[in-house]
C-alpha positions, 0 to 999 in steps of 0.5 A: 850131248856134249857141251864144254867149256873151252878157252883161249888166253893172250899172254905179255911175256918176256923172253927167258923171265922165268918167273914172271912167265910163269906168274902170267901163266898161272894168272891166265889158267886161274882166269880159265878156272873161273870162267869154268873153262875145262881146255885152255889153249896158251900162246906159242913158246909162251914158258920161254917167250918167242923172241929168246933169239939163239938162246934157244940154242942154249941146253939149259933153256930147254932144261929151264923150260921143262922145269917150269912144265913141271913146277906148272902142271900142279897148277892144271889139276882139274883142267886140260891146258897148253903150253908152249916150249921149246924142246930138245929132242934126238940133238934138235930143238923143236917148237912145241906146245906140250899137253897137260891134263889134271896136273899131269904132262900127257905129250908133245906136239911139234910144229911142221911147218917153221916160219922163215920169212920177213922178221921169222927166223924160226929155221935158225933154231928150230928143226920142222917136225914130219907129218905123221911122225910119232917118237918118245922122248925121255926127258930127264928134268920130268924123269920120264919117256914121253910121246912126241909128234903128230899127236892126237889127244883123246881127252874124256872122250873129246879128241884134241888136235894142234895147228902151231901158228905156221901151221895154219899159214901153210896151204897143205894144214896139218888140219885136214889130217887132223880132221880125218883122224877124228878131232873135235877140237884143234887149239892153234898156240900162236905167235903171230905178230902184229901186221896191217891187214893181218887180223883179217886173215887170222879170222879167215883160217879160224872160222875156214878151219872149223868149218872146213874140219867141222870141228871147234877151232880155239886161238890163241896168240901173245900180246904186247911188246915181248922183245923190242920190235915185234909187237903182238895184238893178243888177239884170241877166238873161238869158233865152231863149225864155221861160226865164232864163239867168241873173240876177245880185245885186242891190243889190251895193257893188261898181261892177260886178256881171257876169251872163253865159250861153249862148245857143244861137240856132238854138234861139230860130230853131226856136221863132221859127219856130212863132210865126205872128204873128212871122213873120220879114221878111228879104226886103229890106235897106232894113228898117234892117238894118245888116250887119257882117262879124264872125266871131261863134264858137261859145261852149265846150260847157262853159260853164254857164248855169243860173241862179246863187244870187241874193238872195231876192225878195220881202220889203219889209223885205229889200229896204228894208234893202239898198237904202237901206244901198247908198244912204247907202254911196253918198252917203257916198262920192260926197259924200266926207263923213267919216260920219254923226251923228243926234240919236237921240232914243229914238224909232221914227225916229231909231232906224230911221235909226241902225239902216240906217247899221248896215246899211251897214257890215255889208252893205258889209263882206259884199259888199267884205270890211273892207278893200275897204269902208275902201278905197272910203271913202279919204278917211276916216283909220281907225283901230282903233275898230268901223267903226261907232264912226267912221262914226256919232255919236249924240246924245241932247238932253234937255229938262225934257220928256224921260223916262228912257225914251227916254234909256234907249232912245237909249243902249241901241241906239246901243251895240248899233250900236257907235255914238259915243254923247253926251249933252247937256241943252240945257235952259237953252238953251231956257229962255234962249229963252224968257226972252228972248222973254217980256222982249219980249213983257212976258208968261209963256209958258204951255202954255195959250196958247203950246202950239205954239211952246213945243214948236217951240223945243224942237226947234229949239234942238237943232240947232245943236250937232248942226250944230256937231259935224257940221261939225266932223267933215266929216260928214252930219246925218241927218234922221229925219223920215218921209213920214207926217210930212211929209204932215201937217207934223207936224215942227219946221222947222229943228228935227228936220227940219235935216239935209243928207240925209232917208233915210227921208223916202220911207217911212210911220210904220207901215211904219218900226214894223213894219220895226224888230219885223222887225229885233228879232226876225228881220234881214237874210238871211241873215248879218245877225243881228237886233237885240234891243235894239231891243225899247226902242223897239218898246214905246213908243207914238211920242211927240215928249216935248215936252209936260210929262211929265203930258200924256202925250203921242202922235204919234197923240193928236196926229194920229190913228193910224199906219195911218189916216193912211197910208191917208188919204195914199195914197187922198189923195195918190197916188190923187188922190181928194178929201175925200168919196171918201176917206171913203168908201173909209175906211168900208170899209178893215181900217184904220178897224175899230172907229172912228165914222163922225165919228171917220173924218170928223174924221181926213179933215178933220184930213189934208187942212187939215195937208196944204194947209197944210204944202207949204211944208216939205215943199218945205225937206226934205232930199234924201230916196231914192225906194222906192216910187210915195207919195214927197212930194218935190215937186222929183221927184215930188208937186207941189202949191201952196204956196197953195191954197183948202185944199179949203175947199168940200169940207172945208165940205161933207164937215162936213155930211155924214151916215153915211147920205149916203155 
């Protein structure tokens, strides 16, 4: 019987941080070395990081890369690690993950099968490796010739296989080949970022894939905000033969979270065995199997491999509150800015905004302790005011329009956040505008004719003493402005849009009221205590308060309601149905109870005229985090013309049409 101690590590790296990477990575292999862990899988691309962009088309990237290998393989003495990397073979890049057994680099694995889609853009780089494709490669920075491909490692006896994240995404697995070759253990370096619902499907192909190949299948993805906008869950875990192991936290602050366990092979042999369509194919050597003279011992009887406490899955609120907290306390750091300011208007947006900086500092403070928190964030002179008073400032910017109510509500939950708090009335300054542009139009401004910019140069004249106090204080300026927002245009360019990050700009209206009633009444599990202040902006109906007070009024008097909208943008958008299909499936949808056939038709016209022709801000938002498969973000994601026809045709047509023609 063989039983051995494997590992899986989740890596925050930083793209082209050559030693800081590298520091990360030594820590994570000191880590496994601790837990007596024999084989440690590491995250995909994790010596360069995977958000270089075309710098991985850059030569000296892949030379730098194969430095590092060797400056770490010192450090994998005693041990069986990797690590990925891109590398440069035949006049291609390739995304590979190379193997390194007692301090000695054995062989590459390349991936086949390159993600293109949603923020993916690995074909832009990369070039996909053939299945069942073996070559050698010398490679002069290691001065040596080394295998390249579909490789099978034989380690001691053990056989390691490799699925690179896509790998496993795709329904023909390099695994199933694997499997027939004989693996014991298949290692799955990953970069896979953060997405609702997406955890779910990564336990589904770990656990299938060790039971479907009857053989040990470790795990292992990045963590944090590596680059800006994707953000990564760190999650790792370890199965065998369709059982977990182990599984380790997720959206942890730390740079290096470790899960390991014992895996008893001749267990995965016997049940690899039973399996009539994998029957094993060891009769030759030329099948891509590398072999390596290494003594693999047998792990301590003791060691335990039930699978540890972890954080419940499952809820959306959970997981939006850690993970965006993870990826403003990454941004913060990695962008050494001295902390965040919003312009709290009292409403739903800037409050949820506000409320997730909160969260940073507490969920940092649970996983780091005060002090491990401020010592990752060096570079900002503390003092002995709440962490939150000196990482946060509010500020509330009145206008002739605005009511006591949203004052009322932006002071109440910045001082229940233990925010800086400041007022400021910036009417004259509007009213300075207004004069001066009448003088040139020789004419009254009036809400009759001039409704649209009498509203914008609200907006906008708020932002530049926001911009002045974040600059003076070396800081970021949040943009609160959500993707229900950005999908219609109803945002004020320059105005409640300036910011140099957008946190929630990836996240719908109904699902940021909602998030905010869940943090009232219920917070964060399991030490997060809810927030009941923010009952001020729950019972308010959204309103931008820049109307006179006697029009009363609404976001959704202005567009329609929060909840259609979303259904109209995900039919829209991220279904790519056109405007008589949406209104067809709209007819049908729990959303719509209780509206006119030409209600839902107006609404439908209304988004698809505001989409069109609002492209334009949605390419000047700020950098924004992607959550979910809806984002609008049209440099990584949803691309549309800036100029279109404004489906014209089928706006035309759809007007004509009869409840009774559908």
């Amino acid at each position: 019987m063989k039983r051995i101690v494997v590992a899986a590590a989740a890596l925050n790296q930083i793209p082209l941080d050559w030693e800081g990477n590298a520091e990360r990575i030594r820590l994570a292999i000191a880590k496994a070395r601790s837990q007596q862990a024999q084989i440690l899988c590491l995250p995909e691309l994790a010596i360069t990081g995977y958000g270089c962009e075309d710098h991985f088309l850059a030569p000296e990237v892949g030379e730098q890369s194969l430095l590092s290998l060797k400056a770490l393989a010192e450090d994998t003495k005693g041990m069986v690690v990797a690590i990925g990397l891109p590398l440069w073979h035949d006049r291609s890049v390739f995304n590979a993950v190379a193997l390194l057994v007692d301090g000695e680099v054995s062989g590459f694995v390349a991936k086949q099968n390159l993600a293109g889609d949603g923020l993916h853009y690995e074909t832009r780089w990369f070039k996909p490796w053939s299945a069942g494709a073996i070559e050698h490669t010398f490679l002069e920075p290691l001065g040596a010739s080394y295998p390249v491909g579909d490789l099978v490692f034989e380690v001691g006896g053990v056989r390691l296989g490799f699925e690179i994240c896509e790998d496993a995404w795709v329904a023909e697995r390099p695994g199933v080949r694997l499997a027939r070759r004989g693996v014991d253990l298949i290692l799955n370096p990953s970069a896979s970022h953060f997405a609702f619902g997406k955890q779910e499907i990564r336990e589904r192909f770990v656990l299938e894939g060790s039971r479907a190949f009857a053989c040990g299948y470790i795990y292992a993805n990045l963590l944090g905000n590596e680059a800006g906008r994707a953000i990564y869950d760190g999650s790792t875990s370890i199965a065998v033969c369709g059982d977990y192991l182990a599984e380790g936290d997720r959206f942890s602050f730390q740079d290096v979270e470790l899960t390991a366990a014992a895996i008893d092979i001749q267990l995965a042999r016997l049940q690899q065995a039973k399996q009539v369509s994998f029957r094993p194919d060891l009769s030759g050597e030329d099948d891509g199997v590398v072999k390596i003279d290494y003594a693999l011992t047998a792990a301590p009887l003791s060691y335990k491999t039930e699978k540890p406490g972890t954080y419940e899955e499952g809820c959306r609120f959970e997981e939006f509150s850690r993970v965006i907290a993870l990826a403003l306390f990454d941004y913060l750091r990695k962008s050494y800015s001295g902390g965040f300011v919003v312009s709290l208007s009292g409403g739903a947006d800037s409050a949820a905004v506000a409320v997730l900086v909160r969260l940073m500092v507490d969920l940092g403070c649970e996983c780091l302790g005060v002090e491990g928190f401020k010592k990752k964030l060096s570079h900002i002179s503390w003092d002995e005011r709440p962490l939150t008073n000196q990482l946060l400032d509010c500020v509330y910017q009145a206008t002739t329009n605005s009511s006591e109510t949203t004052r009322h509500a932006a002071e109440t939950v910045a001082h229940a956040l233990q925010a800086g708090y400041q007022e400021w009335n910036v009417d004259a300054l509007v009213k300075g505008y207004q004069s001066m542009v009448e003088q040139t139009f020789g004419r009254t401004l009036d809400w009759q004719q001039d409704d649209i910019p009498l509203q914008n140069i609200q907006a906008r004249t708020r932002a530049p003493g926001v911009w002045l106090l974040t600059n003076l204080r070396n800081a970021l300026l949040l943009s609160t402005s959500n993707r229900s927002e950005a999908a219609v245009g109803y945002a004020t360019m320059d105005g409640d849009t300036c910011g140099g990050l957008s946190p929630v700009s990836g996240i719908d209206k109904a699902f940021l009221r909602n998030w905010l009633v869940w943090m009232e009444k219920e917070g964060v599990w399991p030490d997060i205590k809810p927030i009941p202040q923010l009952s001020v902006i729950n019972e308010q109906a959204p309103t931008a308060e820049l109307r006179p007070q006697e029009d009363k009024q609404t976001d959704e008097s202005d567009l329609m309601p929060y909840p259609v909208l979303e259904a109209i943008e995900k039919l829209a958008i991220r279904d790519k149905k056109l405007p008589r299909e949406v209104l067809a499936y709209l007819q049908h949808a729990p959303e719509s109870e209780g509206a006119t056939f030409d209600t839902l038709k107006g609404w439908v016209i209304r988004f698809f005229q505001l989409w069109s022709r609002n492209q334009w801000k949605r390419e000047r938002y700020a950098p924004g985090f992607h959550v979910d498969d809806k984002n609008l973000d049209p440099k990584t994601w949803c691309r549309f013309p800036i100029l279109s026809s404004g489906f014209r045709q089928e706006l035309e047509e759809l007007k004509a049409l009869s409840e009774s023609d559908l």
